[in-house]
N, C-alpha and C positions, 0 to 999 in steps of 0.2 A: 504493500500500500504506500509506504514510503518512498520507490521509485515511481509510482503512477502519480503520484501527488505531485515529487519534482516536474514529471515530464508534464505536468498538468499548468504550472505556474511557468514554463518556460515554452511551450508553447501555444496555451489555447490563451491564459492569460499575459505572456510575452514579457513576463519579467525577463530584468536585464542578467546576463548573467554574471555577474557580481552578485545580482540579490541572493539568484540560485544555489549559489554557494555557502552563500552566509546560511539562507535554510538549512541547508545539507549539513552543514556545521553545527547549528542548535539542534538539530533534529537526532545526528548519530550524537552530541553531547547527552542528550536526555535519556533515549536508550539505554546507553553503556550505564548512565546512574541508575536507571528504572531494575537492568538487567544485575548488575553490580549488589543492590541493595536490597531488593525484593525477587530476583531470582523468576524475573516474570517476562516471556518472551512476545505472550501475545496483549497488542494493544487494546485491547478490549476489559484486560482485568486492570486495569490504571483506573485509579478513582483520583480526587480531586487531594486527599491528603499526601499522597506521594508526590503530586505534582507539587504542593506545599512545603514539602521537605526536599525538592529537589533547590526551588525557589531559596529555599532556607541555605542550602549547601551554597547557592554558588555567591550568597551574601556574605556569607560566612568564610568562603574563599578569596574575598575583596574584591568581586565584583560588583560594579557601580550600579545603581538601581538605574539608571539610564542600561545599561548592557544588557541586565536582568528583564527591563518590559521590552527592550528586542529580541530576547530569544522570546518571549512572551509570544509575543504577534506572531512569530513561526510558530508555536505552539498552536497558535486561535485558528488560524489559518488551517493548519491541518489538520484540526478537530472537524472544523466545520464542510473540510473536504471530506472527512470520512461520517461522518452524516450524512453527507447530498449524496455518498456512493455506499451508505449501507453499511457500513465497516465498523462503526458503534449503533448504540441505540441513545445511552447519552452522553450527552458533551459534559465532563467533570470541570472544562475550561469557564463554566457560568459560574460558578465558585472561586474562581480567583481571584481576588484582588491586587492590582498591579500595585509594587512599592512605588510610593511620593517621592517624584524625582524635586530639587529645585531648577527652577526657572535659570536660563545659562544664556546671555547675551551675546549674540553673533561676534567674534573678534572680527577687527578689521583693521586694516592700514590708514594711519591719517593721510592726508591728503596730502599735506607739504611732505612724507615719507615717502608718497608714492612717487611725486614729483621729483624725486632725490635721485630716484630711483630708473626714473624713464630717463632721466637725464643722461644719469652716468651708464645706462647701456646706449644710451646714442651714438656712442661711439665702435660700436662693438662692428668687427671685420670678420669675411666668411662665412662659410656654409651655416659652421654648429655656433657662435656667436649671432649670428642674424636670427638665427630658426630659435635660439632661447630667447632674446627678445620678442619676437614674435608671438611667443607663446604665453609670455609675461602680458606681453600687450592684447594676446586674446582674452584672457579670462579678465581683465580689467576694465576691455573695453565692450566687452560683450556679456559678462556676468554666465558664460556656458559652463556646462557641470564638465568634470575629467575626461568620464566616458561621452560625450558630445563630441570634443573637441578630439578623442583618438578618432572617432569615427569622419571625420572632416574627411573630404575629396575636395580638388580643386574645383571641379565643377560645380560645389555648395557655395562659391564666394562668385557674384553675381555683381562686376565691377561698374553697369550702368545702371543701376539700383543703387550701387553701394550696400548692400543688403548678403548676409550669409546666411544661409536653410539649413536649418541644424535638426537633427532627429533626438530629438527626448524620450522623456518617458511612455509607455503601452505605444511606441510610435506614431506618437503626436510629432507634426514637422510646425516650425513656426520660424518665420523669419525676424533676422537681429539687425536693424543698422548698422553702420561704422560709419565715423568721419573720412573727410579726403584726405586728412593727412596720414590715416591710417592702412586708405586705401595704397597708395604711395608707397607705404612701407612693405606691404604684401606682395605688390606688384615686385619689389626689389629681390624681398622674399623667395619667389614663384622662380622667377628669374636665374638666380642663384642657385636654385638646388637641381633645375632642368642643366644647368650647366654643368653641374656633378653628378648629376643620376641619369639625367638624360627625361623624357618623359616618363612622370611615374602621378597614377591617381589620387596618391593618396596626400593630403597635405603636409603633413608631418612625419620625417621620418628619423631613421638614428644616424650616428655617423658613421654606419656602414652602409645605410640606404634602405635599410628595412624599415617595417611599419614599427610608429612610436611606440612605446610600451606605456603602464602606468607609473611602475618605478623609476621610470628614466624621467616624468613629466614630473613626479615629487620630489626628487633628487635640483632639478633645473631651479623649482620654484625657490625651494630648499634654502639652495644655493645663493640665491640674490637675495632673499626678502631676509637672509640672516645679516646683510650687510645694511638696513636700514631701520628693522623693527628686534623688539627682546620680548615681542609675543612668543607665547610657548606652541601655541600651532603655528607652523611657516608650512600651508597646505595651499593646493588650487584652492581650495573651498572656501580660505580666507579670503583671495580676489574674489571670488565670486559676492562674499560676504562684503569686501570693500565696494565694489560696483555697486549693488543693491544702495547700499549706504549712503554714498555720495553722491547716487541720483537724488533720492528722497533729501538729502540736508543742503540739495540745492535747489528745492521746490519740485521735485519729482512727485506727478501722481500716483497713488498707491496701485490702482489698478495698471497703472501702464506699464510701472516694476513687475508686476501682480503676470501681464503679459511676455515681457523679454524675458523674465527667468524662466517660464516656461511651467509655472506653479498650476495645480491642478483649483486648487481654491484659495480666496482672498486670505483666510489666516494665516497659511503658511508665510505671506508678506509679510503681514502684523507684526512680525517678531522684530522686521528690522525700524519699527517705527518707535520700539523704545531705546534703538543707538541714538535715534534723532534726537526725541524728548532728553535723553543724557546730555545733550551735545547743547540743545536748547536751555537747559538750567544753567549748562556751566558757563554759557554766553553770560544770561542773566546776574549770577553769582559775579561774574566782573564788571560788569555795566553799570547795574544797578547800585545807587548811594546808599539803600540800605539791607543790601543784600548781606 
């Protein structure tokens, strides 16, 4: 039931496969505890107190109640697939309550940091030099998540539009502007690496000419955003979380962020409206005579 369930979430529902994995990963975790503990092979005899004490284990192991309602949702998720296909009668998952994460505010790059930062790669010569700026200047100017941006083809950057068609989540496509001076840099970009690879599809690649990886794209980010910020995440996901940011604390509307990220609903935006409010007190806090 547990391979019918992956192959069910990977291709009828089209999760990414990163998510796939991460399933496969809570899913044999839970097991080996179920099987480990209670000596119990088939899913059907799991009631809700084991699930309780497995929850209890992996807090007690100093996992973060954020990591905990993730394997969670793998859990719910394939309760509720073995229900719609017969394979329980009840779901023990209506019984749980997930542990009280706290509220954790987007990190992001200030602005004069960022600017520090485009600066000093402007200078940057060659193939692997250009292609990490590039890549810097992607997720900053465009707020794309990791796996967006490996999937990039040249043919998704659409130079009389100025516009990139990025594929998201359940295969949602939606396009992202870029400026002209942006454009300019790509065009340099493109340029540049047909020069060393010769035509090749895909946007990004290593400096052997294969397709980007993910470690190669965290290593890059890594690499620069240590030399501007002493944030303890230097990830894609911070630019993405800077971009967000610095639309909205520059009068960006909530729905239009709400569209370029590529969010399924307005809340997931919400979160970045309290960097703003932060950003807005501390104005006030210096401004103001009697603050």
């Amino acid at each position: 039931m547990k391979e019918r369930f992956l192959a069910y979430i990977q291709y009828e529902k089209r999760y990414s496969p990163h998510t796939v994995t991460a399933y496969r990963t809570d899913l044999d975790q839970f097991f080996a505890f179920i099987s480990a503990q209670y000596q119990i092979s088939d899913i059907s005899g799991v009631d809700h107190y084991m699930i309780r004490s497995w929850l209890v284990s992996l807090l007690e192991q100093g996992d973060s109640a954020r990591s905990v309602n993730r394997k969670l949702t793998s859990l719910k998720s394939f309760y509720r697939f073995l229900l719609k296909e017969k394979g329980v009668d009840v779901n023990p998952m209506r019984r749980i309550i997930s542990p009280k994460t706290s509220k954790r505010l987007p990190e992001f790059v200030e602005a004069g940091k960022m600017e520090a930062l485009l600066e000093e790669m402007a200078s940057v010569e060659g193939f692997p030099g250009l292609r990490n700026r590039i890549i810097v200047e992607m997720f900053y100017n465009t707020g794309i998540r990791l796996s967006e941006l490996l999937n990039l083809k040249e043919v998704d950057v659409d130079f009389h539009s100025d516009t990139i068609k990025v594929l998201g989540k359940r295969n949602k496509e939606r396009l992202i502007p870029f400026t002209n001076k942006f454009a300019a840099l790509l065009k340099d970009y493109i340029g540049e690496k047909e020069k060393v690879f010769g035509k090749v599809p895909e946007l990004f690649l290593t400096d052997s000419g294969r397709k980007m990886y993910p470690k190669g794209v965290y290593l890059i980010i890594k690499k620069y955003l240590s030399g501007v910020t002493t944030l303890a995440q230097k990830s894609p996901h911070v630019l993405r979380h800077t971009f967000a940011t610095h639309l909205l604390n520059n009068g960006a509307e909530l729905n239009a962020v709400k569209e370029l990220l590529g969010h399924a609903n307005l809340a997931a935006t919400q979160v970045y409206t309290h960097n703003t409010i932060e950003k807005l007190k501390e104005i006030y806090k210096q401004a103001h005579p009697r603050a």
